[in-house]
C-alpha positions as CSV (number, residue, x, y, z in Angstrom):
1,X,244.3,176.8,73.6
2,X,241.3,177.0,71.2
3,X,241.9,173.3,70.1
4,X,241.8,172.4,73.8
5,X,238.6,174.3,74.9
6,X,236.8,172.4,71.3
7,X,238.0,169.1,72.6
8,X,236.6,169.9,75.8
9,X,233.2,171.0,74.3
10,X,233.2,168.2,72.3
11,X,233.7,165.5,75.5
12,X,230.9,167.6,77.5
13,X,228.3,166.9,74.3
14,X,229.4,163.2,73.9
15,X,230.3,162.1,77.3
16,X,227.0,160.5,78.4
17,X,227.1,158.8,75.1
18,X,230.7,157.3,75.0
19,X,230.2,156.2,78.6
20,X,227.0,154.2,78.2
21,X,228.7,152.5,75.0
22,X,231.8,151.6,77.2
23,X,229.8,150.6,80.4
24,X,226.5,149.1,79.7
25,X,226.0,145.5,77.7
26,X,224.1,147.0,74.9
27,X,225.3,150.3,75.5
28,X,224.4,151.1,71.8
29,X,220.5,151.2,72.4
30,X,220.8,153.1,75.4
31,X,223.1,156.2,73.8
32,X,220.8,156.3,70.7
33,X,217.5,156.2,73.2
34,X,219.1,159.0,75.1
35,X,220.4,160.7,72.1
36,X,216.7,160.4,70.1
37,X,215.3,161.9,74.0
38,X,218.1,165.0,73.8
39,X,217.0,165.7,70.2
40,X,213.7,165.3,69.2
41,X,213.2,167.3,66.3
42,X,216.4,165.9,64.7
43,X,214.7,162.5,65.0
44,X,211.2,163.2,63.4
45,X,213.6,164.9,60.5
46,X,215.4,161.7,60.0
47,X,212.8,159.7,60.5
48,X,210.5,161.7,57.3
49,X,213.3,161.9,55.2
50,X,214.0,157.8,56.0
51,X,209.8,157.1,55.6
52,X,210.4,158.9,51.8
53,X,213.0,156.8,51.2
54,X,211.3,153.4,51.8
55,X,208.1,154.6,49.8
56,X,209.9,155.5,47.2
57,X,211.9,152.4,46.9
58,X,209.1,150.3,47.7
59,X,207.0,152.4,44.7
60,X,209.7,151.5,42.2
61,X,210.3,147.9,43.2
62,X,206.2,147.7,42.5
63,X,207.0,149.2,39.7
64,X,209.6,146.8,38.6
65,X,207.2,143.7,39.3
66,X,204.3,144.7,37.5
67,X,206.5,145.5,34.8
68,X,208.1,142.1,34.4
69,X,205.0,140.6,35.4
70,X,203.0,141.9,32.2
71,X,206.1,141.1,29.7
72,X,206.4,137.4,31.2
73,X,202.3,137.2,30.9
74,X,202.6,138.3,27.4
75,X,204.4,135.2,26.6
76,X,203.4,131.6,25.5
77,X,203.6,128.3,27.6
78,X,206.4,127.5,25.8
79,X,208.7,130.7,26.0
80,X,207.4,131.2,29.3
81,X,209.0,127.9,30.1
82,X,212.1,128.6,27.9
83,X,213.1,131.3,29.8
84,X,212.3,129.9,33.0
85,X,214.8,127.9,32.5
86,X,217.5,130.4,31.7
């Protein structure tokens, strides 16, 4: 009985979701606008862990650049060409 009344929990929380994904051309949008509207705080969490994410990565792809940038600059016309061409 217990594993009924959790299923039926579970429909009531995901109903509006499942039906607008079923129903609606581009259902998808809608359930994650309604779902981001329900949920607020849930969002902005995401959303600043996601926004530390992308600095980070974009940080150590600078990184990354720079670096290769001053060992290639470092070079001679000729090496510089050398490995250029694999």
């Amino acid at each position: 009985m217990q594993v009924l009344q959790a299923i039926a929990r579970t429909s009531r929380k995901l109903g509006p979701y499942v039906l607008l994904e079923i129903f609606l051309p581009g259902g998808t949008l809608f359930a994650l606008l309604l779902f981001a509207y329900r949920n607020p705080e849930l969002v902005r969490r995401y959303a600043g862990r996601a926004r530390g994410a992308v600095v980070r990565t974009v940080s150590e792809a600078q990184a990354a650049v720079a670096d290769r940038a001053s060992r290639a600059a470092s070079l001679s016309g000729i090496e510089t060409a050398v490995r250029a061409l694999g």
